[in-house]
N, C-alpha and C positions, 0 to 999 in steps of 0.2 A: 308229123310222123305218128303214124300208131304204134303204141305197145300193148301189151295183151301182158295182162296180172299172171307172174306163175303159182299166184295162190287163191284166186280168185279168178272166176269166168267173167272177168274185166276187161274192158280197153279201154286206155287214159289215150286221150290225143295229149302227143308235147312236142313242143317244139325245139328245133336245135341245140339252142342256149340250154334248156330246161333239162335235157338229156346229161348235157355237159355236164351241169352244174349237180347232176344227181352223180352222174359217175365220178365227181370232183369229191366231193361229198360221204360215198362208199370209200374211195380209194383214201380218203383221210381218215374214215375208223379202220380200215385195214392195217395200217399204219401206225395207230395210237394204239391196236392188238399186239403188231408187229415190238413196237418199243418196249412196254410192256412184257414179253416174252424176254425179252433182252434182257431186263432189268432181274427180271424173277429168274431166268439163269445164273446172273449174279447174285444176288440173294442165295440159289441153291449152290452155288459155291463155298459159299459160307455155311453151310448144312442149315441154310434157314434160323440160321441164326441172330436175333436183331443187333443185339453187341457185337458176335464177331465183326460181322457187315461193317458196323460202325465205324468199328474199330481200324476196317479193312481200308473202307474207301473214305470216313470222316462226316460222312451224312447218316441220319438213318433210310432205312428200306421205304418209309412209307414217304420221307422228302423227296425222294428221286422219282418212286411212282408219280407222286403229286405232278411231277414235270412230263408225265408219258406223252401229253399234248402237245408242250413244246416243243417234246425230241422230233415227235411225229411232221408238227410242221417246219421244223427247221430242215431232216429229212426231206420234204418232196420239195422245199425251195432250194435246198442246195444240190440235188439230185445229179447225178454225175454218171454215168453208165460207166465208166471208166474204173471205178470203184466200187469193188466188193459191197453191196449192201450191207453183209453185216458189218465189216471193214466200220462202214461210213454209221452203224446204229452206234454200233461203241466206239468210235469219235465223239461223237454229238452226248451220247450220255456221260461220258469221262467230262467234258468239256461242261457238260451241265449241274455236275459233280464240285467240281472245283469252282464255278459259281458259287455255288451254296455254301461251300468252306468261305470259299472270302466274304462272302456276306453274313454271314457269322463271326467270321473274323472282328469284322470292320462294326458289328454291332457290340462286341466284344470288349471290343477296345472304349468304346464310348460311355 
């Protein structure tokens, strides 16, 4: 299949896989954007605040960002049309949240 650059007077021949695998690809940094937004809502909830935050949820702002990835890919494997996407972002971030406390916890203690 041809495609034609829309930033350049280019055509890449690709093949099927190859298309996939690029829109597999966007659709996982849209995603890792997507989480991210999430997360920095929560942050602005806390007027941007690192301690409120902290104190709110038990991680810092910049631990949870660190996870934007993970949300993102746990996001399109557990994908569910059925539920609300942001529903299912702040699942997955809460849930990635309380990771981070237990394992803290659990370093903690030792």
């Amino acid at each position: 299949m041809k495609v034609k650059s829309t930033t350049a007077d280019i055509t890449y021949e690709m093949t099927e896989d190859q298309i996939e695998a690029a829109y597999r690809y966007q659709e996982f940094k849209y995603r890792v954007e997507d989480a991210k937004g999430h997360i920095y809502d929560m942050f602005n909830s806390c007027d941007c605040d690192e301690k409120a935050f902290k104190e709110e949820y038990g991680v810092t702002y910049s631990e949870i960002l660190d996870c934007a990835e993970n949300v993102a890919e746990q996001f399109l494997d557990d994908y569910d049309c059925n539920i609300p996407e942001n529903d299912e972002f702040d699942f997955i971030i809460w849930d990635n949240m309380r990771q981070l406390r237990e394992a803290k916890k659990a370093v903690d203690v030792k």
